[in-house]
Structure formats: C-alpha cells, structure tokens
C-alpha positions, 0 to 999 in steps of 0.5 A: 500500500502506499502508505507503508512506502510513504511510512518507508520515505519517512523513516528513511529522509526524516528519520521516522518522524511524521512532523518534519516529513509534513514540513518537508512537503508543506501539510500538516502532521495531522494530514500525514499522521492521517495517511500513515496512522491507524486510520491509514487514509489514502492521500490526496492528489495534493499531497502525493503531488507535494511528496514528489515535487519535494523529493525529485529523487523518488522514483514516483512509479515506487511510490504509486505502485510499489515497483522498482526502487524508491530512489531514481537510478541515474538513468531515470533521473535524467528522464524523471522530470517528464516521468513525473509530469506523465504520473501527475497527469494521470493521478490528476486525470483519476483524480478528476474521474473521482470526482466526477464519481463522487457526484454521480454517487450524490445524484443517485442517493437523491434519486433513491430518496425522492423513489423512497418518498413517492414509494411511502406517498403511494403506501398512504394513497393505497391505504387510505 
C-alpha cells in the first residue's frame, strides 16, 4: 500500500518522524499522521503531488505502485522530470474521474430518496 512506502520515505529522509516529513512537503502532521496512522487514509492528489515535487529523487512509479526502487537510478533521473509530469497527469486525470464519481454517487442517493418518498406517498394513497 502506499502508505507503508510513504511510512518507508519517512523513516528513511526524516528519520521516522511524521512532523518534519509534513514540513518537508508543506501539510500538516495531522494530514500525514492521517495517511500513515491507524486510520491509514489514502492521500490526496495534493499531497502525493507535494511528496514528489519535494523529493525529485523518488522514483514516483515506487511510490504509486510499489515497483522498482524508491530512489531514481541515474538513468531515470535524467528522464524523471517528464516521468513525473506523465504520473501527475494521470493521478490528476483519476483524480478528476473521482470526482466526477463522487457526484454521480450524490445524484443517485437523491434519486433513491425522492423513489423512497413517492414509494411511502403511494403506501398512504393505497391505504387510505
């Protein structure tokens, strides 16, 4: 899971403590000791994008899916900035589709609950 490879960058650039990773990126403790605590949240799009600007030399396929080695080779160092950019617009372009989702998702309890209504509004019409 990522949060176990983020708990591993923590240990391994601030020596286990939570705190100075968030400052490291620019969040909160609360918002990494959300992700790596025993809620274990998946992180945001923000936040793995302010992990991976704040550590260029992350392998960023590492991070997402666990392959590889969690530090760049010197090959894909020289090709990391346009990998990057490749994985921030596909999580960008998951993270859209989420969202798009997450309404759909919205629409359809409101949907539920006005057939749930006219369903109780029909009950008392029959029973009456």
């Amino acid at each position: 899971m990522i949060n176990s490879r983020i708990k591993l960058m923590i240990k391994e650039f601030c020596k286990g403590n939570d705190s100075a990773f968030a400052r490291a990126i620019g969040v909160t403790p609360s918002v990494i000791g959300n992700i790596t605590g025993v809620r274990a949240g998946s992180p945001s799009f923000e936040v793995l994008q302010k992990i991976i600007n704040a550590f260029e030399y992350i392998n960023v396929e590492w991070l997402l899916t666990g392959k590889g080695e969690m530090r760049k080779n010197d090959n894909s160092a020289k090709s990391g900035n346009a990998d990057n950019t490749l994985l921030l617009s596909l999580l960008e372009r998951e993270r859209l589709e989420n969202s798009k989702l997450h309404e759909k998702i919205g629409a359809l309890h409101n949907e539920l609950e006005h057939f749930k209504n006219e369903n109780t509004e029909l009950r008392n019409t029959i029973h009456s």
